[in-house]
C-alpha positions, -999 to +999 in steps of 0.1 A: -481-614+661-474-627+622-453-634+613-448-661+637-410-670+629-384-668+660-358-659+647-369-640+619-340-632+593-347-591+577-323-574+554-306-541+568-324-511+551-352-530+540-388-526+549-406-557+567-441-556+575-454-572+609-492-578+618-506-579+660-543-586+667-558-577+698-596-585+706-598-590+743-626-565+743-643-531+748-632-502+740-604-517+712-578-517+726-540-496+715-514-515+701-475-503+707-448-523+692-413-525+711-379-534+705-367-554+732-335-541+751-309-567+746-295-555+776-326-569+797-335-548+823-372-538+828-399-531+798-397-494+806-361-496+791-379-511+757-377-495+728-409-481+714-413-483+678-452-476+679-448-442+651-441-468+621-473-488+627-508-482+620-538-495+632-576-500+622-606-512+644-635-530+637-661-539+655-653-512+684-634-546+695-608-557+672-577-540+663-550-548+642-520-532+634-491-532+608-461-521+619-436-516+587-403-518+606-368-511+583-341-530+602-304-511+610-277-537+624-282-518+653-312-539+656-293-572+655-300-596+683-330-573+696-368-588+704-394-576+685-434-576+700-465-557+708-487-550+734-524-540+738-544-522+762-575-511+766-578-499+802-565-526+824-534-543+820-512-542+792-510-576+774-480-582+753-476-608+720-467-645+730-444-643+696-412-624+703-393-632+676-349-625+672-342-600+648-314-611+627-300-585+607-283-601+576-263-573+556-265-562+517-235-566+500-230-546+470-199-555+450-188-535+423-168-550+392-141-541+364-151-552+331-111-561+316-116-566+277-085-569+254-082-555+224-052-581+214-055-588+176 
């Protein structure tokens, strides 16, 4: 998975873009990305993120695929990975990086300009 950062810092609201390869062989294999529960329990209680992503083969081997993931706070704390599969037993990313969701802060200003003389 790239980027290979643990933890990874991402600004709420803004679009991060995340690379997995998988070419442990024929037929290429599927890719999902996951959100890790922060509560633990098992990967069936992961969340699947796989609808933002998309993926392209090559050599009826290889796939790689981009998952553009927007970060919410909600997402603070919470693993990131990906998993391939291509008939026998899912194999998930060694990289499982901390999101950690920083907030933008927006301040607004008054201009004060006198008009003493």
């Amino acid at each position: 998975m790239n980027p290979e950062v643990d933890p990874i810092s991402l600004i709420a609201s803004q679009s991060a873009q995340f690379t997995c390869t998988s070419d442990f062989g024929r037929p290429s294999p599927s890719i999902f990305w996951f959100k890790k529960n922060p509560l633990g329990g098992n990967p069936g209680s992961d969340i699947n993120v796989t609808a933002a992503s998309q993926t392209t083969t090559s050599n009826n081997s290889i796939a790689v695929s981009t998952l553009s993931f927007e970060p919410s706070m909600s997402d603070h704390n919470m693993r990131l990975y990906c998993t391939g599969i291509n008939g026998a037993q899912a194999v998930a990313s060694e990289v499982k990086p901390l999101i950690n969701v920083l907030c933008k802060i927006i301040t607004h200003g008054i201009l004060f300009i006198s008009t003493k003389t």
